[in-house]
Kinemage of the C-alpha trace (Angstrom):
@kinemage 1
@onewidth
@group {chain A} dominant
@subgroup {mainchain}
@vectorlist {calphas} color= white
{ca unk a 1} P 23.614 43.717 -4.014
{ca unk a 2} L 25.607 40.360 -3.520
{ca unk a 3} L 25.405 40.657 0.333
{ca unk a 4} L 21.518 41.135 -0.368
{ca unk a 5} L 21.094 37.808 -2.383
{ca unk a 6} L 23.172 36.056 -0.046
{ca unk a 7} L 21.068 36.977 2.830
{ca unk a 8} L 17.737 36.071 0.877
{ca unk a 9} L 19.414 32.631 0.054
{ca unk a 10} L 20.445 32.042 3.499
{ca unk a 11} L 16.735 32.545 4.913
{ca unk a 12} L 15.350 30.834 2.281
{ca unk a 13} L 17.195 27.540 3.098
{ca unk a 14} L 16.932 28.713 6.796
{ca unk a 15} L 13.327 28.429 6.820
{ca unk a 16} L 13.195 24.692 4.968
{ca unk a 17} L 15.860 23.685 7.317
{ca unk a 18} L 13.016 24.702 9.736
{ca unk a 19} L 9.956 22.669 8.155
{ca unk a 20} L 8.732 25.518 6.616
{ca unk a 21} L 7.447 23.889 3.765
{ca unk a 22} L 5.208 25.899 0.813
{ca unk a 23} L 1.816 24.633 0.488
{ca unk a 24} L 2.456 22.580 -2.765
{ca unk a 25} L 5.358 20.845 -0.882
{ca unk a 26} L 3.224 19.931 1.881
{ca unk a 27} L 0.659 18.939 -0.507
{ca unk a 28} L 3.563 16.282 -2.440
{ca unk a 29} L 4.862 15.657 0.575
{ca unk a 30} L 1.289 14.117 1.916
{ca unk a 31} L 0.475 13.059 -1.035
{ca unk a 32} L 3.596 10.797 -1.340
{ca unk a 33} L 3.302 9.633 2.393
{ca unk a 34} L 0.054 8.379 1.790
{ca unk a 35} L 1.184 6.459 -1.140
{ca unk a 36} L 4.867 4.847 1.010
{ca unk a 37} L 1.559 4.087 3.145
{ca unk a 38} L -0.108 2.453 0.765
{ca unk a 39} L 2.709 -0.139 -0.918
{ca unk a 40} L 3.590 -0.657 2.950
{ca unk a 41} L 0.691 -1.866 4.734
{ca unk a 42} L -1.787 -3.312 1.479
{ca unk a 43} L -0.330 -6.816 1.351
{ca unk a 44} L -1.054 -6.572 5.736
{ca unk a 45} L -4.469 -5.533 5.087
{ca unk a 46} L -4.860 -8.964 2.246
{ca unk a 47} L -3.219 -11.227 4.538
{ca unk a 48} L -6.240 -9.386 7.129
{ca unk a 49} L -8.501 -10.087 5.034
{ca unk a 50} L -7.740 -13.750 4.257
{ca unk a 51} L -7.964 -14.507 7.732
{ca unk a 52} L -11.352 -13.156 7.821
{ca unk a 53} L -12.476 -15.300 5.499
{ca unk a 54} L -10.761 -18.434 6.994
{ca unk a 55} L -11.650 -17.681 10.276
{ca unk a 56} L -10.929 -20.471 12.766
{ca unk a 57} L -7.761 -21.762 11.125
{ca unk a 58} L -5.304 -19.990 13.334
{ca unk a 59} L -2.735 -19.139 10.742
{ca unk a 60} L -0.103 -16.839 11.538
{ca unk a 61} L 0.020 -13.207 10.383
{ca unk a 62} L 3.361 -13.485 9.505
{ca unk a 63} L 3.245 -17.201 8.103
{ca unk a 64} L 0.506 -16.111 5.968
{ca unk a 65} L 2.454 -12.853 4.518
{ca unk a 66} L 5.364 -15.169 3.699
{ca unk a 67} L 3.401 -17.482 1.664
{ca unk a 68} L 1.231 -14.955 0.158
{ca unk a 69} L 4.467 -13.045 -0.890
{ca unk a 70} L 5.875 -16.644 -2.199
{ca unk a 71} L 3.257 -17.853 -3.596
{ca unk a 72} L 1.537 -14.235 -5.497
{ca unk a 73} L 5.079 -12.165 -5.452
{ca unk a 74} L 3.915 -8.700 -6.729
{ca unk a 75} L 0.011 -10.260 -7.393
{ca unk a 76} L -0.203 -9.309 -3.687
{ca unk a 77} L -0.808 -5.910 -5.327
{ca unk a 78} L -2.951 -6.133 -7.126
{ca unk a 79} L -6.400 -4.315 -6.647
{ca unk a 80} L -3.845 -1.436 -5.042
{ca unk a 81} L -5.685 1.202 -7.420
{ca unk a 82} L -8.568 1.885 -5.744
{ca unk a 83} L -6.752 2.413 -2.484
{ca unk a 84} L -4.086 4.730 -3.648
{ca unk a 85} L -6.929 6.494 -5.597
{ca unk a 86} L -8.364 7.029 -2.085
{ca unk a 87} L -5.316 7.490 0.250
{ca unk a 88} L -3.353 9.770 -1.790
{ca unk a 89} L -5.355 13.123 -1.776
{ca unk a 90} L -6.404 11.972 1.588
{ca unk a 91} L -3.288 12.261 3.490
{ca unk a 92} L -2.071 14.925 1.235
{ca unk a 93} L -4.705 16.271 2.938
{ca unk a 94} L -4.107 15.825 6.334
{ca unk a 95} L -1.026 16.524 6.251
{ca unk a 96} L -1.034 19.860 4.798
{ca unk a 97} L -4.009 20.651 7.137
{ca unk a 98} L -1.895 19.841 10.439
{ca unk a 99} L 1.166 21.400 8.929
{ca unk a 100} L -0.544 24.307 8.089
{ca unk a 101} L -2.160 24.472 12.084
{ca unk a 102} L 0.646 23.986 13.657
{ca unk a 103} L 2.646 26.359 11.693
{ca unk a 104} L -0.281 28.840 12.177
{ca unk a 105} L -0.893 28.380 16.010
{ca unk a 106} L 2.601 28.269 17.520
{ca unk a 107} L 3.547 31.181 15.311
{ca unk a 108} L 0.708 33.307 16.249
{ca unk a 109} L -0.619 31.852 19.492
{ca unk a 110} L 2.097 31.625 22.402
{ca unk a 111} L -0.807 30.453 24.646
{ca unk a 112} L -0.989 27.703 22.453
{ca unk a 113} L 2.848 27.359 22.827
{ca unk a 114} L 2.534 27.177 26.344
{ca unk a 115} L 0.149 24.729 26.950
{ca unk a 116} L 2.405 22.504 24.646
{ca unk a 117} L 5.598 23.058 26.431
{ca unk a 118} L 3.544 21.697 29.481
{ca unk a 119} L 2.905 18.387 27.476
């Protein structure tokens, strides 16, 4: 019985060492990448934006981050809401879809696997 359990626990952490992740952890784990996403790149896409409106000025990308972060500190979020409303179940998403194709079709197809060991 013991030599049973051991063997289930053993494939069981065999298979996540593998990335094979249940849907619901593929779901979280898209669902939190889209949100890292998110706090990463929205206070790129203000500075973006601020240069679109002062087009012409040449300011720096950079430059303008620092001084937006100086100047706003965590204000540079704000308005984040309606982003992470969107990008969350988005990339949770995605995610889980390729996961879930890539699991599926170099598990089942090995013409699939070929034509990827060629890449």
């Amino acid at each position: 019985m013991s030599e049973k359990k051991e063997t289930q626990s053993s494939h069981s952490s065999h298979s996540h060492a593998h990335g094979n992740l249940t849907f619901g952890e593929r779901l979280i784990a898209g669902g939190v990448a889209g949100v890292v996403e998110c706090i990463i790149m929205y206070p790129l896409d203000v500075v973006k934006t601020l240069q679109q409106i002062h087009v012409g000025k040449g300011q720096n990308t950079f430059t303008l981050l620092a001084q937006l972060i100086r100047k706003e500190r965590f204000g540079v979020y704000r308005g984040i809401i309606a982003p992470l409303l969107m990008e969350t179940p988005k990339r949770a998403i995605k995610f889980t879809a390729n996961e879930t194709f890539v699991f599926l079709s170099f598990s089942s197809f090995t013409h699939f696997s070929l034509f990827y060991s060629f890449l």
